[in-house]
C-alpha positions as CSV (number, residue, x, y, z in Angstrom):
1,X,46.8,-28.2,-3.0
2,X,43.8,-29.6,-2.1
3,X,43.9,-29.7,1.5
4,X,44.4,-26.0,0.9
5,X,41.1,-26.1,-0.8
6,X,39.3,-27.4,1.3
7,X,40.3,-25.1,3.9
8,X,39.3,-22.4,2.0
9,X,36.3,-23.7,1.2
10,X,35.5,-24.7,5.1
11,X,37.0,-20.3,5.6
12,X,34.6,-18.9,2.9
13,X,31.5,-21.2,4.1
14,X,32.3,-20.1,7.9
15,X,32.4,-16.2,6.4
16,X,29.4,-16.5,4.4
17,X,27.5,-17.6,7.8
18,X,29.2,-14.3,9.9
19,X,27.7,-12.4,7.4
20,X,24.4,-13.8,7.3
21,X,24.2,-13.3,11.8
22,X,25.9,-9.8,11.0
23,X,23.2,-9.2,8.3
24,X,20.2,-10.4,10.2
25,X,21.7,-8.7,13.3
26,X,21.6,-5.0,11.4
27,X,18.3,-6.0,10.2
28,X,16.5,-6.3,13.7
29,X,18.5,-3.2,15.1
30,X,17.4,-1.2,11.9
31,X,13.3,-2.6,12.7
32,X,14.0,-1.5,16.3
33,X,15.4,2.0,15.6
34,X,12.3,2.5,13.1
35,X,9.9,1.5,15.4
36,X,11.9,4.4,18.0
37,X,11.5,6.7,15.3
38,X,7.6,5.9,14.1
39,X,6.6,6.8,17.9
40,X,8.8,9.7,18.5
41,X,7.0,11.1,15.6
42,X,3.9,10.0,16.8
43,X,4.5,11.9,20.0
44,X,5.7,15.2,18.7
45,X,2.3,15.2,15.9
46,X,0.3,14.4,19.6
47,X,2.0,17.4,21.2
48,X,1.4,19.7,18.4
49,X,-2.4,18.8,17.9
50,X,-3.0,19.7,21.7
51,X,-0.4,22.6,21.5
52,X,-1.7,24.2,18.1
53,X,-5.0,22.0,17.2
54,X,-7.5,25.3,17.4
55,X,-5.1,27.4,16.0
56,X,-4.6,25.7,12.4
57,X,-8.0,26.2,11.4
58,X,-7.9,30.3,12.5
59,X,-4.8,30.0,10.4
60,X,-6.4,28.5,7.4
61,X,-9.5,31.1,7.5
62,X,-7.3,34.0,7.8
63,X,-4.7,32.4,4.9
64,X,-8.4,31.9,2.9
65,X,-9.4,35.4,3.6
66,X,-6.4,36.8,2.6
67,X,-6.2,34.7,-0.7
68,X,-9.2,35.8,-1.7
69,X,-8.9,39.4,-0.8
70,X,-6.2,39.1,-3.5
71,X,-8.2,38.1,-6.2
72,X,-7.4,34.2,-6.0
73,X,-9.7,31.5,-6.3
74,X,-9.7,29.3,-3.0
75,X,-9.9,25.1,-3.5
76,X,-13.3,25.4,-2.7
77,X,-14.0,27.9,-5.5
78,X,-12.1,25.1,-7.8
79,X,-13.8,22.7,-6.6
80,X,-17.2,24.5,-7.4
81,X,-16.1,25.6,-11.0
82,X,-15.1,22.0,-11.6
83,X,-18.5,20.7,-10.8
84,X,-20.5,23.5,-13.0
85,X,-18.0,22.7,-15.6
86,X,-18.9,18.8,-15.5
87,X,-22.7,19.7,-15.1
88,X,-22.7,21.7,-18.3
89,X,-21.0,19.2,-20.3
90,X,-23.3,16.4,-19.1
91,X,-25.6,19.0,-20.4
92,X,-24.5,19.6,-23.4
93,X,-23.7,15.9,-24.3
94,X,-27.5,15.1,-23.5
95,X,-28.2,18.0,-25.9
96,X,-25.9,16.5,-28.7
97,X,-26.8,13.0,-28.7
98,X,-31.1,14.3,-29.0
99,X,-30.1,15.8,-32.2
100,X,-29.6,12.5,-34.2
């Protein structure tokens, strides 16, 4: 009985290090195909910018146009209501605070 024990001790400890090569072997293939994948999408974001660069921003003015032909506020028109929004609050808490 414990001869078998010990030989199924010596089997699990020799399994327990297959897994740990096996497990640090996916690791570095796993790092490897990520770094693959980070510069084929590197690549293809180059190609577009030189393909299409010039042509996102006529795409942008005309979507901007467009938008605001509609009747809809741009992010710059947000942007601008934001900032008259925190002027006049600033305003009116400078006013508030003199009354005392």
């Amino acid at each position: 009985m414990s001869s078998l024990l010990k030989e199924l001790g010596v089997l699990i400890f020799s399994a327990g290090e297959e897994i740990e090569k096996k497990a640090a072997e996916f690791k570095a293939k796993r790092e490897e195909r990520f770094k693959e994948f980070d510069e084929k999408v590197n690549t293809a974001k180059e190609d577009i910018k030189t393909k299409y660069g010039g042509q996102f921003g006529k795409v942008k003015d005309r979507l901007n146009d467009f938008v605001s032909g509609l009747g809809m506020a741009t992010k710059e028109e947000i942007k601008e209501l934001r900032d008259l929004v925190k002027a006049i609050d600033a305003k009116l808490e400078s006013m508030g605070k003199k009354e005392p």
